[in-house]
N, C-alpha and C positions, 0 to 999 in steps of 0.2 A: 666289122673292124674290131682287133682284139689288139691289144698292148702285150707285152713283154710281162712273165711275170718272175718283179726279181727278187732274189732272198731275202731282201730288208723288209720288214714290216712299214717303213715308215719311207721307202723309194716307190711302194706297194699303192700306198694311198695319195701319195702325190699322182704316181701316172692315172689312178685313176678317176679323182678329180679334172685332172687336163683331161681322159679322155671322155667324160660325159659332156666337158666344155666342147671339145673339140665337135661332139655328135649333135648338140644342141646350136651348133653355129653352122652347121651345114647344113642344119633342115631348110627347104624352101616355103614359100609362102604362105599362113594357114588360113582355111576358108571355111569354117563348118555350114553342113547342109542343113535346112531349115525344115524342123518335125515341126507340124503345129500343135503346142500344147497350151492349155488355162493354167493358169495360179501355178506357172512353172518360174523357178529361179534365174537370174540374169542369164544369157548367153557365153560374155565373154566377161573375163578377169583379166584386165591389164595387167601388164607388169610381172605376173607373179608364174610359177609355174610347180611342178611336183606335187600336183595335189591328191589329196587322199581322204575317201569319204565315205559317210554314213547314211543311210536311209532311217528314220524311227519309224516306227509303227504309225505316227500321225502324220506320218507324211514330210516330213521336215529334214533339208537335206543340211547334213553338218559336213564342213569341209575345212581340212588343217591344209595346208599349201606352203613356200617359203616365197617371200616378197623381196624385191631387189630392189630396194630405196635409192639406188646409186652410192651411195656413204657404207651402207653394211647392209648385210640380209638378215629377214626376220621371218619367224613363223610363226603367222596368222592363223586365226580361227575362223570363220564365217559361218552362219545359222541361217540359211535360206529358206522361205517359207511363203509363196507367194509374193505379194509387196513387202513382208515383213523382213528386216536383217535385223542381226546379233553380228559384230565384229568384236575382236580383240586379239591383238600382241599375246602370244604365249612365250617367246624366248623371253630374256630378261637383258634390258643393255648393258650390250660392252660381250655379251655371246660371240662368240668364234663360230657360228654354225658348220659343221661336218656331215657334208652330205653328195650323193650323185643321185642321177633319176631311181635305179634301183632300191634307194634308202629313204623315202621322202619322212617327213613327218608320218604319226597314224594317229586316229581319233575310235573311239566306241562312246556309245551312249547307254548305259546300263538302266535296269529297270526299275530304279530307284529315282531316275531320271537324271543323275549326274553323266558328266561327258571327262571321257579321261583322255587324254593325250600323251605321246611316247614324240621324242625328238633328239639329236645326236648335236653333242658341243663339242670339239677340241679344247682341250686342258692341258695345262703342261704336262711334260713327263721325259724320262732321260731321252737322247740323244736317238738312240739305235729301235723307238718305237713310236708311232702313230695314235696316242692316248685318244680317245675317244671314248666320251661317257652319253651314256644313255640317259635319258631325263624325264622322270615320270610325273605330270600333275593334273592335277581333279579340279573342275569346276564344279559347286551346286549353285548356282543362279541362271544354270541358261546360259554358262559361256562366255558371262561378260567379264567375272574375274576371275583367277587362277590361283590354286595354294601352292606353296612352297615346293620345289622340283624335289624329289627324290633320285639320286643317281642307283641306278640299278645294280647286282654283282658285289662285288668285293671290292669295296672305295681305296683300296690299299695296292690295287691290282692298276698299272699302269699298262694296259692292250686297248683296242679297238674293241666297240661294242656297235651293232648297227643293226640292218636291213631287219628289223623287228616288223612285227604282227602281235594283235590284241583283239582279245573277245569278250565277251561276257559267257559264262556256261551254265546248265540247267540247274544249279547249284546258286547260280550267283555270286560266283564267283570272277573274279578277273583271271585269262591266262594269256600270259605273254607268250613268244618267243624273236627270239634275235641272235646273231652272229657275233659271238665272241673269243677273242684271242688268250693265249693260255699264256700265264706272266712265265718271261724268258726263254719261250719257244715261237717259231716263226708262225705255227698253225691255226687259223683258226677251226672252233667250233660249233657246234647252236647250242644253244643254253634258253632254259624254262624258266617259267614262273607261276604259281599260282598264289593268286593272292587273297585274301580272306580276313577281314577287321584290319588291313593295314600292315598283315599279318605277311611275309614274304616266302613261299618254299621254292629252293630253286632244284631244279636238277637237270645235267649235263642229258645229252640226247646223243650226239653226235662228236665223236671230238678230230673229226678232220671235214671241212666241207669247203664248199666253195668260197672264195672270201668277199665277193663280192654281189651275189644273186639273194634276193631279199624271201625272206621265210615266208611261210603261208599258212594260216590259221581256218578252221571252216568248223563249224555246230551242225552235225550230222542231224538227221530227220530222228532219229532218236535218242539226241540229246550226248552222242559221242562227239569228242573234239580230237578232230584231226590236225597233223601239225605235215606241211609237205617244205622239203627243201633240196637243194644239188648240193650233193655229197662229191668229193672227191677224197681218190685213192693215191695208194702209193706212187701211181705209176700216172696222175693226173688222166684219169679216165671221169668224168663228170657227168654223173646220172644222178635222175630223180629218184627221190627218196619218200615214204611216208612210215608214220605214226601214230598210233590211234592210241589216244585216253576214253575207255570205257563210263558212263554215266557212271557216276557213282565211284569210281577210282581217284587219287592225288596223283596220278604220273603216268606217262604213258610209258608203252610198251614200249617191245623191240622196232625198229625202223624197217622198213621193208625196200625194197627195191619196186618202184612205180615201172620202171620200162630198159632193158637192156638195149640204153643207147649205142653206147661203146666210144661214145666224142673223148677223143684224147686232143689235149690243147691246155698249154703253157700260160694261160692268161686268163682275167675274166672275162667271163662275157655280157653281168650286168644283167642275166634273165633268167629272172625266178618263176617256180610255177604258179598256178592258180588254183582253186577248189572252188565247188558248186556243187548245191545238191542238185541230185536227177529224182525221175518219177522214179517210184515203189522201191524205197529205201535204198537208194544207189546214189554213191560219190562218182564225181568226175571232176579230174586232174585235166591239165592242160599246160601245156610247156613249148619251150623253144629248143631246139636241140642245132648242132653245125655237125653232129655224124650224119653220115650219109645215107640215106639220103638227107640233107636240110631242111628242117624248114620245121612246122608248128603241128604238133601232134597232140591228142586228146588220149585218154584212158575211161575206164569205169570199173567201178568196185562196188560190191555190196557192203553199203554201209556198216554189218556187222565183222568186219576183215577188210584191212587196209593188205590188200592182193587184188590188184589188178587185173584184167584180163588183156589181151595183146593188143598193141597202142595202134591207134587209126590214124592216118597221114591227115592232117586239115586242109595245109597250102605250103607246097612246096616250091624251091627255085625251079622257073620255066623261063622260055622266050618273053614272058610276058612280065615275070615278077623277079626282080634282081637283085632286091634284100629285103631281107622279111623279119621280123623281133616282136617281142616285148606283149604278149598275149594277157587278157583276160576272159573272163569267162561265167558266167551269170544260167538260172534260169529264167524267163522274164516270167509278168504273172499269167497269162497262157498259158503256161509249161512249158515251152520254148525253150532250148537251150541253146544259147549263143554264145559264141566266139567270138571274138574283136583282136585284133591285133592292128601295127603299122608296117606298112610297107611301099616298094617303090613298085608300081604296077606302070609301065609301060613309059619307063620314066616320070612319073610324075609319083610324088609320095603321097597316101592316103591313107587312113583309116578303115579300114577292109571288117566285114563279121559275114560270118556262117553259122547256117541253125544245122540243128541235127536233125537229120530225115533219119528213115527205115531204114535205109541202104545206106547210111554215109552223110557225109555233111556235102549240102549244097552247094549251089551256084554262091560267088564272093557278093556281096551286099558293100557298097558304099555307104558307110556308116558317119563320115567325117574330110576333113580336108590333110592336111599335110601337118603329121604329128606325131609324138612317141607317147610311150607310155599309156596307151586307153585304159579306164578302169570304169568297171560298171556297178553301182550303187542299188539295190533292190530289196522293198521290203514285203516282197508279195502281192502290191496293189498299183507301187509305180515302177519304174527301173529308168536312171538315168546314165549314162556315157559322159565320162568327166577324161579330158587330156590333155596335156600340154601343145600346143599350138608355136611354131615357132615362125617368124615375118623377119628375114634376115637374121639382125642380131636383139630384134625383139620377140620376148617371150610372154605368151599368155594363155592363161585357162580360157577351155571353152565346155559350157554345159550346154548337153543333149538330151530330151527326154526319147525315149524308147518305149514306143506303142505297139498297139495291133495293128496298125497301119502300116509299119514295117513289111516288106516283101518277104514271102515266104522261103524265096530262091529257089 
């Protein structure tokens, strides 16, 4: 389902607000499937949905999400650890939060041990634009309390800022990226950052893309940071994009073209791509595309050159699959490389993953119940499946750990 997409910046983010409502009210009942795991984190998250998470290295899954208190919505933090929780409030009351599934909140936990967080508020601004500011703040306790937000960009600049990505790089440094609008023109673009003592460099990347499909950030096996986003053209054709920062460089390169889609479409579509490392210094990208054929395709690149090699079909529309979105994409620690997406398999919506065989990705694997958005958490030793789960017009996180137990398909 795609909406209109009209020349106001600010008619732009109303329909699509309404149209992630609209997606998230017609999902049918969600029922996640039972992995057995130890000293694993709750299952289900009432209430809240959009979640977006982190694995550390000790095993500790941090999870930022937005919570619907019925009065206003907020965005939460959660520190799952076993029996162990960390909660806390990260918006600030009286927040306007600005958001769709595409955009949720993002969290990283850097090696100094602090957890940063990136979230979108509406703010005033003239009439004829959709102000949205991006808001950046640091915990050092463990999450439980938050410093002062920083608004990201040009404070003076009244656009949209959103569908951001964050990492930490072998430098130690923070890099962002996110989707930003140019003050006085309808377009948006992606916009950078790296950050260093507080210190903020930004540099533009792209200045026409999609205005809707959320960035994607990924730390290459040697220490290069890849940035993947859907770009559009003049002629609204909407293909994936990447760019590689070199270890050792402040800014990435040229953008490259991920796969000659050809999808030409008036509208957004809310599906950004994904990144993962592969065995022996290889990326792989993963996306959703509506050219034809439809449906969820993979790529792979040596990690030394963001250039792809020719994109592999994963799950396309058939007799059996009748709408298909919203992919993630993970190694698990096996070496495994799994897919996930949502989709409606034989009328009923699920949660669907494929591993990479020799020849192609496998048989579909039943990963979850009826849901959008999958996103998979991994720090080399565990890998979890975190998504929003929708029960009429209630919504909820549901976590999944992901083993060897898994079927190989």
């Amino acid at each position: 389902m795609l909406h209109p997409n009209p020349k106001g910046p600010a008619i732009r983010a109303v329909m699509l607000a309404s149209y992630c409502l609209l997606v998230c009210l017609g999902a049918p009942t969600a029922r996640a499937q039972d992995h057995e795991h130890a000293q694993g984190p709750p299952k289900n998250v009432p209430g809240s949905s959009m979640p977006f998470v982190k694995l550390d290295d000790a095993g500790r899954l941090h999870m930022v999400f937005v919570e619907d208190t019925g009065e206003n919505k907020l965005v939460r933090y959660r520190r799952m650890f076993g029996v162990e929780h960390i909660e806390s409030v990260i918006s600030s009351p009286g927040d306007r939060l600005s958001h769709f599934p595409d955009s949720p909140p993002v969290v990283e936990v850097t090696s100094d041990g602090a957890v940063h967080a990136l979230y979108t508020v509406r703010v005033p601004g003239p009439p004829n634009v959709w102000p949205v500011e991006l808001r950046y703040v640091t915990s050092r306790d463990e999450g439980r309390t938050w410093s002062p937000y920083k608004a990201l960009g040009d404070p003076g600049a009244a656009v949209f800022r959103g569908c951001a990505a964050m990492l930490e790089d072998a430098r130690g440094r923070l890099v962002m990226s996110w989707l930003e609008g140019h003050p006085g023109q309808g377009e948006i673009g992606v916009n950078t950052a790296v950050v260093k003592n507080d210190t903020f460099t930004y540099a533009f990347i792209d200045d026409m893309a999609c205005e809707c499909c959320a960035t994607e950030l990924l730390r290459a096996s040697d220490g290069a940071i890849w940035l993947a986003y859907r770009n559009k053209d003049a002629f609204n054709v909407r293909d994936m994009y990447a760019a590689r920062m070199a270890r050792g460089d402040d800014r990435f390169g040229p953008p490259n073209r991920i796969s000659r889609d050809g999808w030409v479409v008036n509208g957004c579509p809310e599906n950004g791509p994904r990144l993962a490392r592969g065995g022996a210094h290889t990326v792989w990208a993963a996306w959703f595309t509506g050219g034809e054929p439809r449906g969820i395709y993979a790529g792979r690149a040596s990690s030394a050159t963001p250039l792809f090699e020719t994109r592999e079909l994963v799950q396309g529309r058939d007799e059996h699959v009748s709408a298909i979105g919203h992919v993630a994409i993970s190694a698990l620690p096996d070496g495994r490389v799994l897919i996930a997406y949502n989709c409606q398999r034989d009328g009923q919506g699920r949660i669907e993953g494929r591993f990479r065989q020799e020849n192609g990705w496998g048989d579909p694997i039943q990963l979850g119940g009826n849901g959008i958005f999958p996103r998979i958490a991994t720090n080399g030793h565990a890998a979890y499946l975190v998504y929003t789960a929708i029960d009429g017009e209630q919504k909820s996180i549901v976590v999944e750990k992901l083993d060897s137990e898994l079927p190989r398909s």
